[in-house]
C-alpha positions as CSV (number, residue, x, y, z in Angstrom):
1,X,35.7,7.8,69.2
2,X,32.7,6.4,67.5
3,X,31.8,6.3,63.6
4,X,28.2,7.3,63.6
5,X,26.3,8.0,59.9
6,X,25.7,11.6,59.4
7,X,24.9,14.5,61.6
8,X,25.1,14.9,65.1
9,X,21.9,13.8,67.5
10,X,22.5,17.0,69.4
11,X,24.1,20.4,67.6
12,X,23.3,22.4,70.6
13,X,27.2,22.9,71.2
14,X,28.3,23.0,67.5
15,X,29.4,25.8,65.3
16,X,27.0,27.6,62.8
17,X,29.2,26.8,60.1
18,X,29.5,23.2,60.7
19,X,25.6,23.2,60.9
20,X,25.1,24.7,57.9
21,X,28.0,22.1,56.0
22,X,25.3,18.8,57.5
23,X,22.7,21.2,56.2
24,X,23.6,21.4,52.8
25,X,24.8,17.2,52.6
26,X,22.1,16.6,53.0
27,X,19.9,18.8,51.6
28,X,22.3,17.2,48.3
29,X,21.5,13.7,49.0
30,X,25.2,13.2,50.2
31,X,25.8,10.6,52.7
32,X,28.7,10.7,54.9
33,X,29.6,9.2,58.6
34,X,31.4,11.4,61.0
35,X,33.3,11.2,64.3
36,X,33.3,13.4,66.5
37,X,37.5,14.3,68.3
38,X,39.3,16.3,70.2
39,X,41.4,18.9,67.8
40,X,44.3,16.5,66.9
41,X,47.4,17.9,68.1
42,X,50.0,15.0,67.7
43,X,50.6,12.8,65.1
44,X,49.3,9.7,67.3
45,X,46.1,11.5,67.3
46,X,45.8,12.0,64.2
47,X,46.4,8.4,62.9
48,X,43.6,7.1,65.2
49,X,41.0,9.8,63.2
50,X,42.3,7.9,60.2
51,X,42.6,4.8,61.2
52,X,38.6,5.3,62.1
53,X,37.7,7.0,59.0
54,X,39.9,3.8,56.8
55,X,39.5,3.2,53.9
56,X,39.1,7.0,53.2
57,X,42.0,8.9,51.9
58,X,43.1,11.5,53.7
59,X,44.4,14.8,52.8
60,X,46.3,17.2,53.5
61,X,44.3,20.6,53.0
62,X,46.8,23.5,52.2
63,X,45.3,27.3,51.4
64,X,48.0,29.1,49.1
65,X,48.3,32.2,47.2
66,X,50.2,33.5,44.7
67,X,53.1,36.2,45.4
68,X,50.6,39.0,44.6
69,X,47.9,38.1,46.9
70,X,45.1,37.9,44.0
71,X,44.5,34.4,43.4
72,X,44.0,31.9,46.1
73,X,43.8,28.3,46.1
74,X,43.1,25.2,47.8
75,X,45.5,22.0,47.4
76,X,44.0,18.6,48.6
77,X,46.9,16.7,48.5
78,X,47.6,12.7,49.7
79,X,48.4,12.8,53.6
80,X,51.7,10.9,52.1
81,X,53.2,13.2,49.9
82,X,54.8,16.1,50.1
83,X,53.7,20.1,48.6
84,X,56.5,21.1,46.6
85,X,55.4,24.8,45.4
86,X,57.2,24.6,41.8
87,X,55.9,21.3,41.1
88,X,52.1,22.8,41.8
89,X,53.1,26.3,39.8
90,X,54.3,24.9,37.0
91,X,50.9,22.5,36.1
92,X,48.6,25.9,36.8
93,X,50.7,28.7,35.0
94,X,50.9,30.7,38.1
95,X,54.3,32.7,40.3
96,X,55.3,30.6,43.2
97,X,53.0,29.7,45.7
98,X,53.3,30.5,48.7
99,X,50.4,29.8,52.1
100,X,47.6,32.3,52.4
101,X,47.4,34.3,55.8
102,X,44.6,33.0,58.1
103,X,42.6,36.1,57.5
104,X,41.8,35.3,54.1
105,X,41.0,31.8,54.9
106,X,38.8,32.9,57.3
107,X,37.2,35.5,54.6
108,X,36.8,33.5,51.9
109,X,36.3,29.9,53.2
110,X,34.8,31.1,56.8
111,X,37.8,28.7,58.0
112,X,40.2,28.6,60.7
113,X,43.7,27.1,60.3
114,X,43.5,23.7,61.3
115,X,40.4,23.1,60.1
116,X,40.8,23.9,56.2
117,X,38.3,21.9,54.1
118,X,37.2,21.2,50.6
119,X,33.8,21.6,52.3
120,X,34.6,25.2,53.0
121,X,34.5,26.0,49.7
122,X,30.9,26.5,50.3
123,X,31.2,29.6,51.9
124,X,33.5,31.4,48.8
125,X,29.9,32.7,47.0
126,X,31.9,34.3,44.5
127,X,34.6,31.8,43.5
128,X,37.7,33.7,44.6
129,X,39.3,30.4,45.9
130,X,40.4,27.4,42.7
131,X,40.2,24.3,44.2
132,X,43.7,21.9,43.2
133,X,43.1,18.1,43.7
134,X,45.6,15.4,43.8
135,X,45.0,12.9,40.7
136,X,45.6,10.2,43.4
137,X,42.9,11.6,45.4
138,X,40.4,11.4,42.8
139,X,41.1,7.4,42.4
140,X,39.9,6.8,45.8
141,X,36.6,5.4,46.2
142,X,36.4,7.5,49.8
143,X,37.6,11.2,50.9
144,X,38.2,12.1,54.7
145,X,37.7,16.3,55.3
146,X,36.1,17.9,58.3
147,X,33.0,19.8,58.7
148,X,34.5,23.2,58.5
149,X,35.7,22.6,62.1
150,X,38.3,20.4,63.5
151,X,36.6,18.4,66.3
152,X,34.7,16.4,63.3
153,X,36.0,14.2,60.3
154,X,34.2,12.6,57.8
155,X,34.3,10.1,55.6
156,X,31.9,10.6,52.5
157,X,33.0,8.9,48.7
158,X,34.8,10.8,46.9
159,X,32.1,11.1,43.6
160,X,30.3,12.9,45.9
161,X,32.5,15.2,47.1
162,X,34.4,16.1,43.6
163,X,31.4,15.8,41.5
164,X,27.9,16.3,43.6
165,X,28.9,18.6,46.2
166,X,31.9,20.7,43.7
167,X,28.9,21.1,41.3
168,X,26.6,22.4,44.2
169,X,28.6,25.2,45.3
170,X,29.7,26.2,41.5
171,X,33.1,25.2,41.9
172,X,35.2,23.6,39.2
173,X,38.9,21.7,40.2
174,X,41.7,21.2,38.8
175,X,43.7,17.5,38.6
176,X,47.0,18.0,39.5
177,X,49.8,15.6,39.4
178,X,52.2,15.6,42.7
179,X,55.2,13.4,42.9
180,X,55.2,11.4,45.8
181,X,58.2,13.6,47.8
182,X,61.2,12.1,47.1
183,X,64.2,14.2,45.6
């Protein structure tokens, strides 16, 4: 694996979707690097995508729902902590959360599981999905996501993402404070 600025040389063999997520980084003026990775399977795996994207933090990218089905939201939490659905409920006023089926990940964020990103929130045109941030998140100077696919990650600073780039695709988020998993 090789950290390489920006988008790929070549996007014969990529996915419309993560086309059109380069397209619009830069079209913002947002500059990120990328590598490019097998899906990661395994834990090990997935520490040497981090270890190459370091000192970016990385999230965990949860899609969840409420127990009706008619609000959806997206939790970027610390890779390090744990989601604890009462804790998250409580600081938005909404029934417990629960996750989202993959069809309406697909329908609203044009994602698949495994590769659930902030950057998908490009695709939900008419804002059915609230994005829920970390506050630890936010204090990082960098954010590790994936280009709407999981054979990419990138690393792009986290102003960028949660200010530039939120603002873009008329989505607003909301801090959340998560404890860090212990009982």
């Amino acid at each position: 694996m090789i950290l390489e600025k920006g988008r790929p040389q070549d996007s014969s063999n990529r996915l419309a979707k993560e086309i059109r997520t380069y397209d619009l980084l830069d079209r913002l003026g947002i500059a990120y690097e990328r590598v490019d990775h097998e899906p990661a399977e395994t834990m090990e795996a997935c520490a040497e995508i981090d270890q190459m994207l370091s000192p970016a933090v990385i999230c965990k990218n949860l899609f969840l729902c409420n127990a009706q089905k008619t609000k959806f939201y997206l939790l970027a939490i610390r890779s390090d902590k744990k989601f604890k659905t009462k804790e998250i409920s409580k600081q938005i006023n909404s029934s417990r959360l629960s996750f989202a089926t993959p069809e309406f990940m697909e329908q609203y964020l044009d994602i698949t599981p495994g590769s659930v990103s902030v950057l998908g929130l490009m695709n939900d045109k008419e804002n059915h999905v609230q994005l829920l941030v970390d506050e630890d998140v936010l204090s990082e100077e960098y954010f590790g996501c994936h280009p709407c696919i999981n054979t990419s990650s990138l690393r792009i600073k986290t102003s960028d993402v949660f200010g530039t780039f939120t603002k873009a695709v008329h989505h607003d988020f909301i801090a959340v404070t998560l404890g860090n998993g212990e009982a």
